[in-house]
C-alpha positions, 0 to 999 in steps of 0.5 A: 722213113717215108716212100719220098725219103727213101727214093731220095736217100735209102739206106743201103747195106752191102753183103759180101766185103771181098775184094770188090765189095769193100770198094763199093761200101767205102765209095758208097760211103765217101758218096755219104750213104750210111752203109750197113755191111755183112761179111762172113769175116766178121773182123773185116765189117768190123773194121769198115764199120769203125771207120764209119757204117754199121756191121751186122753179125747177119745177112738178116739183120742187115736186110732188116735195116736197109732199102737197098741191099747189094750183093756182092758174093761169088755165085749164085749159090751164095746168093741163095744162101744169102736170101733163102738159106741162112737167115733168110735175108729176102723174108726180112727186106721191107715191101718196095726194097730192092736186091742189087745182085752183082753176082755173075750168074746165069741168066736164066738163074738171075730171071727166076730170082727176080720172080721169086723175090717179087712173091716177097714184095721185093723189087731185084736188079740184076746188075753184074759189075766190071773194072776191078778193085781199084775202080770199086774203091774209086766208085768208078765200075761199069755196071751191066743193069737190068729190071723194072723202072720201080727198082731203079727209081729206088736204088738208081742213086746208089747205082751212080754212086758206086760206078762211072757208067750205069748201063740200063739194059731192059726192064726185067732181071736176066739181060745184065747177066747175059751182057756180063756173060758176053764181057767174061767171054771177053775177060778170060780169052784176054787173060789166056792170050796175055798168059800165052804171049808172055810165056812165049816172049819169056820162053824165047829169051826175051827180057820180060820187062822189054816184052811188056814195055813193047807190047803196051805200046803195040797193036796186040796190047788190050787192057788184061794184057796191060793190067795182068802182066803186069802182076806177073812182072811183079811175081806176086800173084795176090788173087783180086779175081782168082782163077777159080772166079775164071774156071767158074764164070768162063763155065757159065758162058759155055754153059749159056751158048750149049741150049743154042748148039753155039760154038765157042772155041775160043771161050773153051780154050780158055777154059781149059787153060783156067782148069788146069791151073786151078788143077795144079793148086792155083784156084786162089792165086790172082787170076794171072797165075794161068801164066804158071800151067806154061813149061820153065816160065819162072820169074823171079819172085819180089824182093823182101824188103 
């Protein structure tokens, strides 16, 4: 493929088929890429592949076959797993390819593997993700970007075609992940509050389906309260973004602020809340579950049908 085809049409791989990665790869393909896919689940790129793309068994074989690989693993240590480890996925992306990296990292962290990857030939965006499943099905996510005006010229279309806004920050690796530090802040405070006023209300007496009906339609509403309580009136607590992902991304922004001597009281709280759970054998519930750490909050689980 010459450089004018693959700046009009790259082949794409996505590495990473959870709850959010799958989402992409099928918007992705619905914007009529041929995605090539990775998933430690093998059975999970299986089943995407059959129903149009391409599973390879490694990080490797995928980055061999593509221009633009997007990484949607947990951490950071995945993604070094990813490039450096196992296969060594960054030795076997072709010069002028990009890495889409939608970890939430720190940003210092994201900066240093821009520079490393550059050594390859290897062009980086460091491009944090928000809006959940739903939305990375729908290819509606809001994509927090940053890097150089070359990486962009390449992979941009994927970019518009996995989201509904692409915010393009600065032109090196690190501010995606500093804007991402910011909303997580955001996000986990959100969640903790929305836990703590459910678990008042329930605890008070007041009906819980009344509670949420009312404060969905009142000034202390926000979009968590709105989209998490709701999986708690449900009493199912399937994780699309486990407590664990909190204890680990509100650690991230505490640990960003502390080299500044930066008070975040707020965001330690939070923490705290997200740590207790997962303390309790809560890690892997949806990230609603903080709810459970409050005393006699015991909602009735769903019916069997």
């Amino acid at each position: 493929m010459n450089d004018e085809d693959r700046t009009t049409r790259p082949r794409v791989g996505v590495v990473g088929l959870g709850a959010m990665g799958l989402g992409m790869a099928r918007s992705l393909r619905t914007a009529g890429y041929d995605v090539a896919v990775h998933d430690l689940r093998a059975e999970v790129a299986e089943e995407f592949a059959r129903q149009g793309g391409t599973a390879y068994s490694t990080p490797g074989e995928l980055a061999s076959a593509v221009d633009v690989l997007v990484g949607v693993v947990v951490n950071a240590e995945q993604v070094e797993a990813v490039l450096f480890v196992e296969d060594r996925a960054a030795e076997r992306l072709g010069q002028g390819s990009v890495f889409v990296m939608c970890s939430t990292v720190d940003p210092a962290w994201a900066a240093e593997l821009e520079g490393r990857l550059a050594e390859k030939g290897v062009l980086c965006l460091d491009a944090p993700i928000s809006g959940g499943a739903a939305r990375a099905a729908a290819g509606e996510l809001t994509m927090m970007t940053s890097g150089p005006g070359a990486a962009y010229a390449v992979a941009g279309p994927v970019l518009d075609a996995m989201s509904a806004t692409v915010y393009r920050l600065g032109g090196s690796a690190g501010l995606g992940s500093k804007v991402k530090i910011v909303n997580q802040l955001l996000a986990g405070v959100h969640i903790a509050a929305a836990a703590e006023a459910m678990a008042l209300g329930i605890r008070a007496g007041v009906p819980p389906e009344a509670l949420y009906e009312v404060v969905t339609h009142s000034a202390g509403n926000s979009w968590m309260f709105e989209n998490r309580m709701a999986h708690v009136l449900a009493g199912d607590y399937t994780a699309l973004s486990a407590v664990d992902i909190f204890v680990k991304d509100l650690g991230l922004v505490l640990d960003s602020a502390r080299p500044q001597r930066f008070p975040l009281p707020l965001a330690a709280t939070a923490h705290q809340m997200f740590l207790q759970a997962s303390a309790s054998g809560l890690g892997a519930e949806d990230d609603s579950a903080v709810i459970k750490i409050f005393p006699g909050i015991d909602l009735p689980k769903p019916a069997e049908v």
